[in-house]
C-alpha positions as CSV (number, residue, x, y, z in Angstrom):
1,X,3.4,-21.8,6.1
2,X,2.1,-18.6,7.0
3,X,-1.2,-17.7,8.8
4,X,-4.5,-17.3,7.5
5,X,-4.5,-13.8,9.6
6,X,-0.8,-13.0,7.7
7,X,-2.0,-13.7,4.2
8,X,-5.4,-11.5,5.0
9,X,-2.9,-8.6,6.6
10,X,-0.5,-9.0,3.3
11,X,-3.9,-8.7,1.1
12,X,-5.4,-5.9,2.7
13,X,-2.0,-4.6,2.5
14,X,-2.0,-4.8,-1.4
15,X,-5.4,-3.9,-1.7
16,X,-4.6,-0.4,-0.8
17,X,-0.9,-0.4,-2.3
18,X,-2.4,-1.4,-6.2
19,X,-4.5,1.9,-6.4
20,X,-1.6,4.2,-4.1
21,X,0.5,3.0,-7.1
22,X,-1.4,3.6,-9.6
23,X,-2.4,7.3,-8.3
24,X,0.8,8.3,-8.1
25,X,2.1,6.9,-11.6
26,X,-1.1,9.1,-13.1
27,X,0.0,12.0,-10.9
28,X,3.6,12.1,-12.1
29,X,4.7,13.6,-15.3
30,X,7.2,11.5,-16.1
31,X,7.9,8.4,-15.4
32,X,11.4,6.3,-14.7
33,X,13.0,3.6,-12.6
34,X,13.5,6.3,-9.9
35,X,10.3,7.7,-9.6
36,X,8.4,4.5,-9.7
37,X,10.6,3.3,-7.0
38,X,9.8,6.4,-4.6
39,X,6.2,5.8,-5.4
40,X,6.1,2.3,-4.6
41,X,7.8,2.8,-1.2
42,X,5.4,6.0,-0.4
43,X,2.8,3.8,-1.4
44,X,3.5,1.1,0.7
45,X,4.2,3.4,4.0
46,X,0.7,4.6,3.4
47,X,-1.2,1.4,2.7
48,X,0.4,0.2,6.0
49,X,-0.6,3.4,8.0
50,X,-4.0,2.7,6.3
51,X,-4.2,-0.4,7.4
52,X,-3.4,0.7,10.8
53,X,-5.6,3.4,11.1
54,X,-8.7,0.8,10.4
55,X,-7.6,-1.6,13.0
56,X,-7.7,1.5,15.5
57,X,-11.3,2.4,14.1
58,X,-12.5,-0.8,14.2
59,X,-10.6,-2.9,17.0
60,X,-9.4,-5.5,15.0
């Protein structure tokens, strides 16, 4: 069973990936299996990178 500190990592984690997502399918023109893959994967790089970048601010 996985930590309470996991599950609030993975949350925080999807908390930024839902809007990333949803920016870039808006920002696109058209949209297909391909291109909603790429933007998922971006998307996730960047919520983790956002995640990290508030554990640097903030020391937790």
């Amino acid at each position: 069973m996985p930590s309470r500190r996991t599950l609030l990592a993975a949350a925080e984690v999807a908390a930024w990936w839902v809007p990333l997502a949803a920016l870039w399918l808006v920002l696109v023109n058209t949209v297909d299996l391909l291109e909603a893959a790429v933007g998922a994967g971006a998307s996730v790089v960047v919520a983790l990178v956002a995640r990290g970048a508030r554990r640097a601010v903030t020391g937790r």
